[in-house]
Every structure is written in structure tokens, then in C-alpha cells.
ChimeraX commands (.cxc) that place a marker at each C-alpha (Angstrom):
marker #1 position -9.85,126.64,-12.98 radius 0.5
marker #1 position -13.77,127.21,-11.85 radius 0.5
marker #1 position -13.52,126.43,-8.13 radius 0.5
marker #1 position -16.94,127.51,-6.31 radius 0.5
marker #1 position -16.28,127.34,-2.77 radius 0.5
marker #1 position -19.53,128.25,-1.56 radius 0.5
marker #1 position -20.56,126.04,1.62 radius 0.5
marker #1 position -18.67,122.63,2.60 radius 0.5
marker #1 position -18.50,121.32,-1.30 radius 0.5
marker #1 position -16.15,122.36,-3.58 radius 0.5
marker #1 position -16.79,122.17,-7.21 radius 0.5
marker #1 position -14.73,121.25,-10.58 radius 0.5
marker #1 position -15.87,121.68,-13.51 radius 0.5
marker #1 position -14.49,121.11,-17.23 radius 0.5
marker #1 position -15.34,120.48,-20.63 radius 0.5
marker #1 position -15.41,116.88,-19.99 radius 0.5
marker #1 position -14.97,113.96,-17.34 radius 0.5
marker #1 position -11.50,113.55,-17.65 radius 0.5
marker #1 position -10.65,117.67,-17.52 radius 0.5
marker #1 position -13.15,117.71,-14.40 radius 0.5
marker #1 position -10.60,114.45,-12.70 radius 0.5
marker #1 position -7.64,116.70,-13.28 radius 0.5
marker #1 position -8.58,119.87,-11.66 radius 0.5
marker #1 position -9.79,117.60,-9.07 radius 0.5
marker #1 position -6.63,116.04,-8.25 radius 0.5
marker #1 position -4.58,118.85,-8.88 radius 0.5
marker #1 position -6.49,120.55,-5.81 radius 0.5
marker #1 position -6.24,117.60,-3.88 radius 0.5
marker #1 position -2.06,118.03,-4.65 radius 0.5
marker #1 position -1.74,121.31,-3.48 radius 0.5
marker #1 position -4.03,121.45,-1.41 radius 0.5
marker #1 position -3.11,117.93,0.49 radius 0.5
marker #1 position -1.11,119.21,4.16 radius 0.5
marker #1 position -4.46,121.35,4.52 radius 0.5
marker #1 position -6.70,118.80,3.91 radius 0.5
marker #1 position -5.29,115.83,6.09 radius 0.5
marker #1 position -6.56,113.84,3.58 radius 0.5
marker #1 position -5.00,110.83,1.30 radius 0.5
marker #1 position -5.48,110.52,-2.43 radius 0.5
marker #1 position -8.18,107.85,-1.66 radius 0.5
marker #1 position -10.01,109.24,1.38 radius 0.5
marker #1 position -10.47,112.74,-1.14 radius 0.5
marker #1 position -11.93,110.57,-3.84 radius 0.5
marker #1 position -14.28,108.67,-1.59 radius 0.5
marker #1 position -15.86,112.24,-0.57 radius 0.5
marker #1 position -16.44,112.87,-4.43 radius 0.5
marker #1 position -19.39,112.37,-6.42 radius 0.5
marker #1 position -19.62,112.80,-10.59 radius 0.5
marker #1 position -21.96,114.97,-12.16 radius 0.5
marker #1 position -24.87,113.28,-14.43 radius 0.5
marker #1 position -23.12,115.08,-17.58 radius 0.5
marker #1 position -20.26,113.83,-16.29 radius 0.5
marker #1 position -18.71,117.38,-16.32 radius 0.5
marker #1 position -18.96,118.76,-12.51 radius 0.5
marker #1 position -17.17,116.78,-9.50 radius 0.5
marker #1 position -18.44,117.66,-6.75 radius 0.5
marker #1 position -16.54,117.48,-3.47 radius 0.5
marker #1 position -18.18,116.73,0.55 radius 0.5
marker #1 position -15.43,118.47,2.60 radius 0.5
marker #1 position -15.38,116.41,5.70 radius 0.5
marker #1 position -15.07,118.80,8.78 radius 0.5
marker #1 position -12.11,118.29,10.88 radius 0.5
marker #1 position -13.65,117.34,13.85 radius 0.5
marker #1 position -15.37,113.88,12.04 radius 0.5
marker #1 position -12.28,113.18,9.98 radius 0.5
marker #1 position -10.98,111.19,12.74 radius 0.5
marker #1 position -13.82,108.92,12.95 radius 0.5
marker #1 position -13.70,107.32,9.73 radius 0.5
marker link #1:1,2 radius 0.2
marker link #1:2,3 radius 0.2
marker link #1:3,4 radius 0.2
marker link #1:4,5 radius 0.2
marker link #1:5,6 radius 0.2
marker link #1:6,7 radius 0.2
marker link #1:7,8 radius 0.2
marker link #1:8,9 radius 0.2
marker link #1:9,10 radius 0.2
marker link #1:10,11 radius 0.2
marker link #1:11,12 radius 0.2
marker link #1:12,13 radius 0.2
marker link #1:13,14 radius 0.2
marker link #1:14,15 radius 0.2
marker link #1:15,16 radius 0.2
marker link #1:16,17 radius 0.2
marker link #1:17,18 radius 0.2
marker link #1:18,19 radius 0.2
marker link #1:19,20 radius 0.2
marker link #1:20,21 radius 0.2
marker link #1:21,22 radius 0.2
marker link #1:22,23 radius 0.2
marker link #1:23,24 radius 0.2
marker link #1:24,25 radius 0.2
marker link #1:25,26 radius 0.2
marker link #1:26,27 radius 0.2
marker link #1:27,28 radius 0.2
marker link #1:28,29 radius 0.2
marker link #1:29,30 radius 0.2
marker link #1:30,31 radius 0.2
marker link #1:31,32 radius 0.2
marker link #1:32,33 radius 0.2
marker link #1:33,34 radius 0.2
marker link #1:34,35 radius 0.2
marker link #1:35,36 radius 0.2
marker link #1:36,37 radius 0.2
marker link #1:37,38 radius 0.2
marker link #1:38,39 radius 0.2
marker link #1:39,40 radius 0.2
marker link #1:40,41 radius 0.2
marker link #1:41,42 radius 0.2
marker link #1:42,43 radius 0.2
marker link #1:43,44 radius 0.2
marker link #1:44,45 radius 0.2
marker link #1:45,46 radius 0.2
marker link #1:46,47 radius 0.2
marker link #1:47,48 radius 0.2
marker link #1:48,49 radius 0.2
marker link #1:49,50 radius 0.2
marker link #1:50,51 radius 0.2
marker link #1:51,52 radius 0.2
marker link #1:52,53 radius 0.2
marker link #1:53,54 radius 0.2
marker link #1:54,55 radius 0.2
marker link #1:55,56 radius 0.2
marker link #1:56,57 radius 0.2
marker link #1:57,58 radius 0.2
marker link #1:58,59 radius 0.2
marker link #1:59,60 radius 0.2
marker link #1:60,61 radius 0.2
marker link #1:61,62 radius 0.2
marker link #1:62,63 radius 0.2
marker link #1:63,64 radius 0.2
marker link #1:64,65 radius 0.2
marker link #1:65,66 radius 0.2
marker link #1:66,67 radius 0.2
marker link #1:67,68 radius 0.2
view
């Protein structure tokens, strides 16, 4: 998996849309008790690539995750 964790995005890439959506979601599975973070609120901090090949992810730091 290419995971760059570089700054407060993470990013995962694949050949295509749908190999991007599963590394995706397979971070958000393991990486869930960390996160504090349903399957919905993870995919609401997501944005899709123009190619359709990169999803990017906004981690949310702690501290504001309890005000949304």
C-alpha cells in the first residue's frame, strides 16, 4: 500500500478509483480505535483525486473532533 503520511493528510493511491476506496477503508479498519472515528465521519474528511486515483484524507485533530 502507498501511504504518504507527510503532514495532517494521508494519502491512497491505486491503479484506479475503486483500488484507491479499498486501501482507504482498509486503513480506516485497522486503524479505527486510533482514529475515534466512524465509517462515515472518515469518509466525510475524504476528498477524490481528479484522475480519480488518489484519496486524499483531512485528519481531524483530536482536540476539534468533538465539535462536529
Amino acid at each position: 500500500m502507498t501511504l504518504d503520511t507527510t503532514g495532517s493528510v494521508l494519502k491512497f493511491t491505486g491503479r484506479n478509483r475503486l483500488e484507491a476506496k479499498r486501501k482507504a477503508l482498509r486503513f480506516w479498519h485497522t486503524h479505527q480505535e486510533l482514529l475515534h472515528e466512524s465509517m462515515e465521519d472518515f469518509v466525510k474528511h475524504c476528498t477524490l483525486s481528479p484522475d480519480q486515483k488518489v484519496i486524499t484524507y483531512h485528519r481531524v485533530p483530536a482536540h476539534d473532533a468533538g465539535a462536529r
